[in-house]
Backbone and ligand atoms as CSV (ligand in chain L), in Angstrom:
chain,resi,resn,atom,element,x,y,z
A,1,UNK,N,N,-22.091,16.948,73.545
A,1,UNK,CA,C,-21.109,17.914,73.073
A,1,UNK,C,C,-19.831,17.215,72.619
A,2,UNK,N,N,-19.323,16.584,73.398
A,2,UNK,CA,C,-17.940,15.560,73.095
A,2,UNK,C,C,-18.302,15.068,72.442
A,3,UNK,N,N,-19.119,14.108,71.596
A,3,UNK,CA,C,-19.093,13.482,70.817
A,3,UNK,C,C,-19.248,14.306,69.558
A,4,UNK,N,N,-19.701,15.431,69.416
A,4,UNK,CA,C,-19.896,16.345,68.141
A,4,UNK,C,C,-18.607,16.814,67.622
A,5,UNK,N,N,-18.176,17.004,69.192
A,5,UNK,CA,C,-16.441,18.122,68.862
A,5,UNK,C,C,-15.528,17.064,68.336
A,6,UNK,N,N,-15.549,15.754,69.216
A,6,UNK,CA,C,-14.545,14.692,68.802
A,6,UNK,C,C,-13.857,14.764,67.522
A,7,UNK,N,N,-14.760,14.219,66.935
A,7,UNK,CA,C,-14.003,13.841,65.102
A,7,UNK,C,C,-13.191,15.216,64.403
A,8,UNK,N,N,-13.892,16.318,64.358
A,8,UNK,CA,C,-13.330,18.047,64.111
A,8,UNK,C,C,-11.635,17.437,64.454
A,9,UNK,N,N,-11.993,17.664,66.106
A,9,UNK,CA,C,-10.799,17.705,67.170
A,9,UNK,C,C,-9.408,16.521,66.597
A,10,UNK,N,N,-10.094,15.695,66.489
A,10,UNK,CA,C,-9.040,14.570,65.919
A,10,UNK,C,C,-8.641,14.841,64.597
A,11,UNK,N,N,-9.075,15.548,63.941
A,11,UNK,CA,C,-8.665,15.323,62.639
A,11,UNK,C,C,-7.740,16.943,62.659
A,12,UNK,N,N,-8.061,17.554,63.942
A,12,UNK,CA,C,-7.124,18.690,63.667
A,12,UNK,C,C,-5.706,18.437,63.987
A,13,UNK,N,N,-6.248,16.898,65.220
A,13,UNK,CA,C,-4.690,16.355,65.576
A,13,UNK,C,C,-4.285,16.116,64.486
A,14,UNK,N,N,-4.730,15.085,63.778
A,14,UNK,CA,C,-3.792,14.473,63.069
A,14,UNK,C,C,-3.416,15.265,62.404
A,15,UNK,N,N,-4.189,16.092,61.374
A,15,UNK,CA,C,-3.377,17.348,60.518
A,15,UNK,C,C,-2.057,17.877,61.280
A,16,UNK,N,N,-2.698,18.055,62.286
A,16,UNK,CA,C,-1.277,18.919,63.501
A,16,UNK,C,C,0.271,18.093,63.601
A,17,UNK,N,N,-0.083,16.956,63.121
A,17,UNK,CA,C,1.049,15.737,63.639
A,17,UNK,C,C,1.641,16.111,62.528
A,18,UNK,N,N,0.580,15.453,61.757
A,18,UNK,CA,C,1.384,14.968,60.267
A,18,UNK,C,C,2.320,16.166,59.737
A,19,UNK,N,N,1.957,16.978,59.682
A,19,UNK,CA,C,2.879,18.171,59.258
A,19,UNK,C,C,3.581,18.663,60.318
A,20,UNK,N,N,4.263,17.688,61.145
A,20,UNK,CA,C,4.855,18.968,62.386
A,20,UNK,C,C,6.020,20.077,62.272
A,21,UNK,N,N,6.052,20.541,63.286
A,21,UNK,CA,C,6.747,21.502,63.123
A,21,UNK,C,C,6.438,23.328,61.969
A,22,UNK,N,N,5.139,23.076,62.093
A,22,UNK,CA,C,4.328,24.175,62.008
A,22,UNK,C,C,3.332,24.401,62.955
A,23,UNK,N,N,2.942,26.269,62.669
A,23,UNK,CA,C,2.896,26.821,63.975
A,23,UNK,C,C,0.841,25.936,64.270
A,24,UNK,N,N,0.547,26.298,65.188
A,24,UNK,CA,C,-0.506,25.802,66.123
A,24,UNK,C,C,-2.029,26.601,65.071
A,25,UNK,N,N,-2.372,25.349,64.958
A,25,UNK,CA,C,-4.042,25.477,63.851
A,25,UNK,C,C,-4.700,27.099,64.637
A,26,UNK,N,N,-5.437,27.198,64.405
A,26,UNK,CA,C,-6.781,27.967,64.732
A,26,UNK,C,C,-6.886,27.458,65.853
A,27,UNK,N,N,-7.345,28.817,67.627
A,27,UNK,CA,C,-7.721,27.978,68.522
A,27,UNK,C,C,-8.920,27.325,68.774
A,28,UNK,N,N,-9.079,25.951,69.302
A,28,UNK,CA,C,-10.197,25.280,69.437
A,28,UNK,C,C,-11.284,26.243,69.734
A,29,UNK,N,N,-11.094,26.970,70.703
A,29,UNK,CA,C,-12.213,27.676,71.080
A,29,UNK,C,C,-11.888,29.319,70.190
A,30,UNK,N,N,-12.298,29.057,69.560
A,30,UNK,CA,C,-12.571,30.621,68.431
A,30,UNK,C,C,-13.664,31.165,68.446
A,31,UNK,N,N,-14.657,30.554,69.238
A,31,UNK,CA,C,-16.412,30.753,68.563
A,31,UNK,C,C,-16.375,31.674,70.172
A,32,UNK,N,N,-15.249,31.605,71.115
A,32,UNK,CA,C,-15.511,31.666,72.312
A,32,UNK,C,C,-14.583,33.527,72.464
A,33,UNK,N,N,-13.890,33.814,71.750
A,33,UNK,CA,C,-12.790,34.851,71.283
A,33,UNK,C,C,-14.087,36.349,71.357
A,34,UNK,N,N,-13.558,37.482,72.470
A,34,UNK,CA,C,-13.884,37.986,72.429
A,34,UNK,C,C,-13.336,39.543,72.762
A,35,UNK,N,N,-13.087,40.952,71.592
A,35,UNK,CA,C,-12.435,41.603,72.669
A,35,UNK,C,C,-12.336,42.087,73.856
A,36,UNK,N,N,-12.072,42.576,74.436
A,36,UNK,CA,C,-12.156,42.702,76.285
A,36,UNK,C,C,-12.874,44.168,75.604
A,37,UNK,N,N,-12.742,45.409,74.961
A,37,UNK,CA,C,-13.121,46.586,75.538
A,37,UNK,C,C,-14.900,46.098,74.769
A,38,UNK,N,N,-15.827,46.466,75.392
A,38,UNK,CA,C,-17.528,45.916,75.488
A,38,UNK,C,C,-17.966,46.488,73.885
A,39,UNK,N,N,-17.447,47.775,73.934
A,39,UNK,CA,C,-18.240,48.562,72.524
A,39,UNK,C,C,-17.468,47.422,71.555
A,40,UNK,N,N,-16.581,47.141,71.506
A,40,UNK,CA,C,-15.538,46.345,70.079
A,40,UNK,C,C,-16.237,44.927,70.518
A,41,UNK,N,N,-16.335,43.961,71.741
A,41,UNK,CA,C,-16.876,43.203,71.402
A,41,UNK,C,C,-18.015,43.234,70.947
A,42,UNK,N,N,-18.619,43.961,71.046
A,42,UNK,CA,C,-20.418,44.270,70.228
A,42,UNK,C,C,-20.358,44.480,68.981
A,43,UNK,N,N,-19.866,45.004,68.447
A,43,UNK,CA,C,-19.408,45.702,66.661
A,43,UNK,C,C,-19.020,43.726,66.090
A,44,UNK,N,N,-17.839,43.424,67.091
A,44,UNK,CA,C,-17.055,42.350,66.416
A,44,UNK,C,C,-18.289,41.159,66.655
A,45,UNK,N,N,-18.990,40.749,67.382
A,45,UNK,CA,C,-19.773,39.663,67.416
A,45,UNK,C,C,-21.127,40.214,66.146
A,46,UNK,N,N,-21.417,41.664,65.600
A,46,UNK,CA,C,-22.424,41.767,64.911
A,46,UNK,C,C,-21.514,41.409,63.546
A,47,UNK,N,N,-20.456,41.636,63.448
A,47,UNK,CA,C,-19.317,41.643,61.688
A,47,UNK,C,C,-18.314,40.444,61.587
A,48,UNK,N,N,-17.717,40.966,62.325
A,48,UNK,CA,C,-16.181,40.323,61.522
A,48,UNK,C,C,-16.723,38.743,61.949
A,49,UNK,N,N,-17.018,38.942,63.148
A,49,UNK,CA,C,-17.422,37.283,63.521
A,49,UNK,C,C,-17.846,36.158,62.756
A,50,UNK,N,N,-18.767,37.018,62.131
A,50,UNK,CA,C,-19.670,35.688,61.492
A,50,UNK,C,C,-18.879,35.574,60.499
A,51,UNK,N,N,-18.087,35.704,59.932
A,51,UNK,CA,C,-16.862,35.051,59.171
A,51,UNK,C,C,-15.662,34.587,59.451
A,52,UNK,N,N,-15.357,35.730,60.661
A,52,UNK,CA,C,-13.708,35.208,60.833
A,52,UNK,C,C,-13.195,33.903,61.896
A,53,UNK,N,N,-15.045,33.461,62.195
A,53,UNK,CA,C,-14.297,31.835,63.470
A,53,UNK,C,C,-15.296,30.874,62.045
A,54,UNK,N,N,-15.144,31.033,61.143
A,54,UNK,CA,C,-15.722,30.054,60.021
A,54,UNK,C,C,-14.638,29.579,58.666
A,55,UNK,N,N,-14.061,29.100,59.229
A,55,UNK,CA,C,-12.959,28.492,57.972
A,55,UNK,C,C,-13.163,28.430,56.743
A,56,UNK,N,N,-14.876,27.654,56.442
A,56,UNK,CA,C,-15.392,27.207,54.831
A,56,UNK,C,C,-15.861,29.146,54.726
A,57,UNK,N,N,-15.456,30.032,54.845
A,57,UNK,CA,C,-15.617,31.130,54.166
A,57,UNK,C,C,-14.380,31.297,53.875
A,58,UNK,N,N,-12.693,30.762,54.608
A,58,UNK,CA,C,-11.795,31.048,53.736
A,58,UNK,C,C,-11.282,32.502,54.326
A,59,UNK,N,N,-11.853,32.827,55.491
A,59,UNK,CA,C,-10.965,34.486,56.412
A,59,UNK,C,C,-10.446,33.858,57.071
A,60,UNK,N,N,-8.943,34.222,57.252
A,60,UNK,CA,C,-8.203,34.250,58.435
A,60,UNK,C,C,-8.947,34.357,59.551
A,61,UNK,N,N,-8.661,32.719,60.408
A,61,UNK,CA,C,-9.919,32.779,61.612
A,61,UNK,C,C,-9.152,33.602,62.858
A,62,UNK,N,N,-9.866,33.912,63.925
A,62,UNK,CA,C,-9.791,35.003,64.995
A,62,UNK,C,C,-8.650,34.394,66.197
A,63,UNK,N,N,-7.353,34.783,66.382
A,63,UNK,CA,C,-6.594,34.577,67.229
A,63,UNK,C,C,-5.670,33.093,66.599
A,64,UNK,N,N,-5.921,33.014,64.951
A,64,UNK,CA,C,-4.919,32.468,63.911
A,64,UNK,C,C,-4.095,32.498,63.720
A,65,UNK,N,N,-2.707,33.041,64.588
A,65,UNK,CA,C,-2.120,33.684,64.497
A,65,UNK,C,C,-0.831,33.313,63.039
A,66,UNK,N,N,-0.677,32.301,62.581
A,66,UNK,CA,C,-0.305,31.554,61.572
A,66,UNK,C,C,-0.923,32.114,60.487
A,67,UNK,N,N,-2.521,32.300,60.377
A,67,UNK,CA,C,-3.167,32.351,59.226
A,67,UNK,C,C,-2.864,34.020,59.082
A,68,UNK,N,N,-2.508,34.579,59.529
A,68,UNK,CA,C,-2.587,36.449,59.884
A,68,UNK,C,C,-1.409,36.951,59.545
A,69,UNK,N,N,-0.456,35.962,59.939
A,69,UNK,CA,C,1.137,36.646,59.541
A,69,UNK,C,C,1.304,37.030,58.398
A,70,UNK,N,N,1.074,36.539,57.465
A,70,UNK,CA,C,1.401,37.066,55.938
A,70,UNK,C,C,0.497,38.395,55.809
A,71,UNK,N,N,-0.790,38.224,56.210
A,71,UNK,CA,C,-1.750,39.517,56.064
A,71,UNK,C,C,-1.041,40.481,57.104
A,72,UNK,N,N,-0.671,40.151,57.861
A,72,UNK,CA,C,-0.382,41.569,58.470
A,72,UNK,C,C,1.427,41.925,57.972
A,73,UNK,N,N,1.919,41.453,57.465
A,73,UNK,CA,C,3.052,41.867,56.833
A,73,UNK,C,C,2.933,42.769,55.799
A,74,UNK,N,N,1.828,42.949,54.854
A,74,UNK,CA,C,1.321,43.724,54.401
A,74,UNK,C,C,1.244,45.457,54.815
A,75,UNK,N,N,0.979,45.520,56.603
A,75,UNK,CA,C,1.105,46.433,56.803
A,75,UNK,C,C,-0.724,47.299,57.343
A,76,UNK,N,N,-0.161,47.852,58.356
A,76,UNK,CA,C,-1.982,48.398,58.505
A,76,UNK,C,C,-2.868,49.029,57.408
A,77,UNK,N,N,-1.660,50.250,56.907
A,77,UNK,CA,C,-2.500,50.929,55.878
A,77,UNK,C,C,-3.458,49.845,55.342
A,78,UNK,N,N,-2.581,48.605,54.293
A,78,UNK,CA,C,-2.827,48.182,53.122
A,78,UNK,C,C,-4.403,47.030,53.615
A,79,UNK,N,N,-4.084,46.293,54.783
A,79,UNK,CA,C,-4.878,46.001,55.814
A,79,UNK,C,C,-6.704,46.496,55.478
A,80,UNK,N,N,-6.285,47.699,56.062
A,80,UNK,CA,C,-7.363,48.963,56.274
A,80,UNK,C,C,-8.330,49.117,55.254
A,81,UNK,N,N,-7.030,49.384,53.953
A,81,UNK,CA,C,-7.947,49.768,53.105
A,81,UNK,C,C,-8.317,48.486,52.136
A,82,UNK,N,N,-8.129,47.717,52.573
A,82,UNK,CA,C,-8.498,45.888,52.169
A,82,UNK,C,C,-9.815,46.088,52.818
A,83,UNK,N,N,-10.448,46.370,54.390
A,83,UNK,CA,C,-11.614,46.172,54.967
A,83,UNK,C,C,-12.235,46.863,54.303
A,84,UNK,N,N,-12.087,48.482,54.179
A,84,UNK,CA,C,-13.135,49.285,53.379
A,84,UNK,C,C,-13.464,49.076,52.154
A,85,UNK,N,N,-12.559,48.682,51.591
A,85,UNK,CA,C,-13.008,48.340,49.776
A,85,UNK,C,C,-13.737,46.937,49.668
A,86,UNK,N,N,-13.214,46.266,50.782
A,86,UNK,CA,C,-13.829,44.479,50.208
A,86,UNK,C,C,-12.298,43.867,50.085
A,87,UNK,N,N,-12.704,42.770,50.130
A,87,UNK,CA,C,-11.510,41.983,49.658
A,87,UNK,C,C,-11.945,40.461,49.450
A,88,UNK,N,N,-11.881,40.019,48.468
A,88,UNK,CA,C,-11.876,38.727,48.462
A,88,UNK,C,C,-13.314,38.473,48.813
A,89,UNK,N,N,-13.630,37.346,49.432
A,89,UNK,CA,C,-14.553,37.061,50.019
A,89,UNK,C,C,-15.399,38.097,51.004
A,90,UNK,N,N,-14.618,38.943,51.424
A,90,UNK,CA,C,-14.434,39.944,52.528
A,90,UNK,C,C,-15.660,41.364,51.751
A,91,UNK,N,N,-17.351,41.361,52.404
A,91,UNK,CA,C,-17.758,42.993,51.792
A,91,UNK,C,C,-17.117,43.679,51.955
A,92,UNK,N,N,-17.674,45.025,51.266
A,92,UNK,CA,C,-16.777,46.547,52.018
A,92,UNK,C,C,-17.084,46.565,53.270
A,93,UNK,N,N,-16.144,47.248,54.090
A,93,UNK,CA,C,-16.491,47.681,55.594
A,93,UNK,C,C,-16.490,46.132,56.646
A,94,UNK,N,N,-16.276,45.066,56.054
A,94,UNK,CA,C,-16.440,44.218,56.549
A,94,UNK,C,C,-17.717,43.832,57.866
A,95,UNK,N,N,-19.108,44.441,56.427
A,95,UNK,CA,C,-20.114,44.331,57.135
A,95,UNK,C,C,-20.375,45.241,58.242
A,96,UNK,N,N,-19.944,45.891,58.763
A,96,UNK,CA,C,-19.427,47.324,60.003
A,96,UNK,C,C,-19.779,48.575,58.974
A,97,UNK,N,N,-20.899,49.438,59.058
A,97,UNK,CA,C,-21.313,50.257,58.292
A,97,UNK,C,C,-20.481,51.391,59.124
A,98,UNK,N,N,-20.953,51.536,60.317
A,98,UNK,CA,C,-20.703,52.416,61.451
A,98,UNK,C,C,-19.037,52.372,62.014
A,99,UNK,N,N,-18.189,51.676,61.669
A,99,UNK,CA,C,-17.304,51.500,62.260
A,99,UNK,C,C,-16.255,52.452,61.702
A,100,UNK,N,N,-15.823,53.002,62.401
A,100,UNK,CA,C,-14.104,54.035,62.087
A,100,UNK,C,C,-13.389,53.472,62.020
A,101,UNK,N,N,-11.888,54.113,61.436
A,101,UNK,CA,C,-10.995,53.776,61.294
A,101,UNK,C,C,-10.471,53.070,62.469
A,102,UNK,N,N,-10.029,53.728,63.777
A,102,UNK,CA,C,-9.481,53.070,64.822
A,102,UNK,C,C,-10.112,51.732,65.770
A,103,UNK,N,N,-11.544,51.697,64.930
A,103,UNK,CA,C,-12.185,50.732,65.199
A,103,UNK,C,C,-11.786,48.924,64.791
A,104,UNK,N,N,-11.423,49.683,63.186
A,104,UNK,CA,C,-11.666,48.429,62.074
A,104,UNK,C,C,-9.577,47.902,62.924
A,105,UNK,N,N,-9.178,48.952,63.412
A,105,UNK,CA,C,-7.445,48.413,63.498
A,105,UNK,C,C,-7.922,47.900,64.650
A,106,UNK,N,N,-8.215,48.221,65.792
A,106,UNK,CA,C,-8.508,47.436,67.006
A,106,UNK,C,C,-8.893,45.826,66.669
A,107,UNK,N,N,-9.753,45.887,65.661
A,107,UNK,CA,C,-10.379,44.484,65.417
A,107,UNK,C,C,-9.862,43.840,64.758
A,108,UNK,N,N,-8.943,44.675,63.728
A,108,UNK,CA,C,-7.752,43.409,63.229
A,108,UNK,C,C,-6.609,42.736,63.970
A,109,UNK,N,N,-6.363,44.526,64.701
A,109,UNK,CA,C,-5.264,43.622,65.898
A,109,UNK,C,C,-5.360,42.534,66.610
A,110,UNK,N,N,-7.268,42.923,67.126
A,110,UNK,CA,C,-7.746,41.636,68.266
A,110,UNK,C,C,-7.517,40.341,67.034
A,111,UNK,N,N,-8.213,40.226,66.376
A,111,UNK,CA,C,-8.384,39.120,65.256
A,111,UNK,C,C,-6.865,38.236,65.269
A,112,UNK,N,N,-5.689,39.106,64.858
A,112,UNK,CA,C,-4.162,38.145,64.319
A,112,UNK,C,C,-3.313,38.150,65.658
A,113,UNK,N,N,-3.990,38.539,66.794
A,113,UNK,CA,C,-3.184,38.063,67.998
A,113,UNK,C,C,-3.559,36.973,68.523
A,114,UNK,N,N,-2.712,36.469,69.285
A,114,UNK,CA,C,-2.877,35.026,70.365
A,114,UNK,C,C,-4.103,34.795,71.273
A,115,UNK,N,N,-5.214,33.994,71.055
A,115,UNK,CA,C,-5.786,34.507,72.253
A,115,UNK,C,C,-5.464,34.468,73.241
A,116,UNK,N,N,-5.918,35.229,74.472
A,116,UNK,CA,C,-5.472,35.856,75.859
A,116,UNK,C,C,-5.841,34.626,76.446
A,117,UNK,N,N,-4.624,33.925,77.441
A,117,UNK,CA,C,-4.989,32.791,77.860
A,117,UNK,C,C,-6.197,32.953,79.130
L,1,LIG,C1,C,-18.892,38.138,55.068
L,1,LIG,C2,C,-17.700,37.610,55.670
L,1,LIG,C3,C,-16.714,38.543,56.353
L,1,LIG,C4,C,-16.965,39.528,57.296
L,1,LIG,C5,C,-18.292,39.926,57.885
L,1,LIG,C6,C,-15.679,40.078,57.636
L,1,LIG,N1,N,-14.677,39.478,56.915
L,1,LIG,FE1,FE,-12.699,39.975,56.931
L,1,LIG,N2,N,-12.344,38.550,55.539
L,1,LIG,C7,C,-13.270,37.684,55.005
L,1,LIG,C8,C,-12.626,36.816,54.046
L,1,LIG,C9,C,-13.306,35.719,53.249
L,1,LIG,C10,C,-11.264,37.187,54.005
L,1,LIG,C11,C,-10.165,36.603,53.127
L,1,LIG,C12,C,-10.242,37.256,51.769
L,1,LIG,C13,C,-9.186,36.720,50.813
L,1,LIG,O1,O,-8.041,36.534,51.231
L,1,LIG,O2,O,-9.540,36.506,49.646
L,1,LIG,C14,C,-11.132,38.276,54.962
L,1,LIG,C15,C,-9.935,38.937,55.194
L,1,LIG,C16,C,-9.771,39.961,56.104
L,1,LIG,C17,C,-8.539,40.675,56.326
L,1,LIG,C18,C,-7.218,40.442,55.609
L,1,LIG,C19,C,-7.138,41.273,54.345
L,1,LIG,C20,C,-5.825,41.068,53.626
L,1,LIG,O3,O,-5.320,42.030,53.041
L,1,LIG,O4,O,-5.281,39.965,53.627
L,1,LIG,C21,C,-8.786,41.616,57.294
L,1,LIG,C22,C,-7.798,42.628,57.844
L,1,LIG,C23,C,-10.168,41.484,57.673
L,1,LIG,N3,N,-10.736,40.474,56.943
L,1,LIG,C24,C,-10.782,42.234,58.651
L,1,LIG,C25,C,-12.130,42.175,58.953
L,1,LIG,C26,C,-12.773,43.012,59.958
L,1,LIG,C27,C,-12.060,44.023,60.828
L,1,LIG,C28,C,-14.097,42.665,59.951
L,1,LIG,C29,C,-15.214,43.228,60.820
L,1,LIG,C30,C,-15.365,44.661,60.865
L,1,LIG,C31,C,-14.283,41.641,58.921
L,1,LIG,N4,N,-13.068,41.366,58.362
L,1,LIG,C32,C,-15.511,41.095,58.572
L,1,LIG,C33,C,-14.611,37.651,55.288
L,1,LIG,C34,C,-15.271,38.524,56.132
């Protein structure tokens, strides 16, 4: 395992150095990010997941909180109706056929917050 993570890990240092004084990369453990209420982690490990702890797709990864700020300055509405239409790289519904409205905000919220130490 250490030897796989190593090189990733180092090269996030050095990125991290070299530019200091910006905020903290993506957390190491993202693949590990899960919401606490059971129904949202189930929805979020079948959707948003498989994109949002994967960088080479280019989504704001999960508990990014750096990569999220500008998107959520935007605002929930605009947010919202970014998931349902598609966006970018992003299908409609963000893959979540079944998911409601108060669903898709729960999972953005979980997504651009800190993870829970
Ligand atoms: C197939 C990959 C994929 C899936 C699945 C996915 N996303 Fe995304 N998402 C992306 C990509 C790529 C972007 C960045 C698009 C861009 O900026 O061009 C993105 C961006 C976003 C944004 C920011 C939109 C904005 O206005 O900046 C939100 C919010 C979001 N996703 C929420 C979700 C939620 C909630 C789910 C699960 C229900 C989800 N995504 C599932 C790929 C995905």
């Amino acid at each position: 395992m250490n030897k796989i993570y190593g090189l990733p890990v180092l090269l996030l240092w050095l990125g991290t150095t070299a530019c200091g004084g910006k905020p903290p990369p993506a957390p190491a453990n993202v693949g590990d990010l899960l919401p606490a209420d059971a129904e949202l982690a189930d929805i979020y490990q079948r959707s948003c997941r498989s994109c949002h702890i994967v960088a080479d797709t280019s989504a704001p990864l999960t508990g990014d909180t750096a990569a999220w700020q500008g998107r959520m300055d935007q605002g929930m509405d605009t947010l919202l109706q970014h998931v349902v239409d598609g966006f970018g790289g992003m299908p409609p519904l963000g893959m979540c056929f079944e998911c409601d409205e108060q669903q898709f905000i729960a999972l953005i919220q979980f997504m651009a917050q800190p993870p829970a130490e």
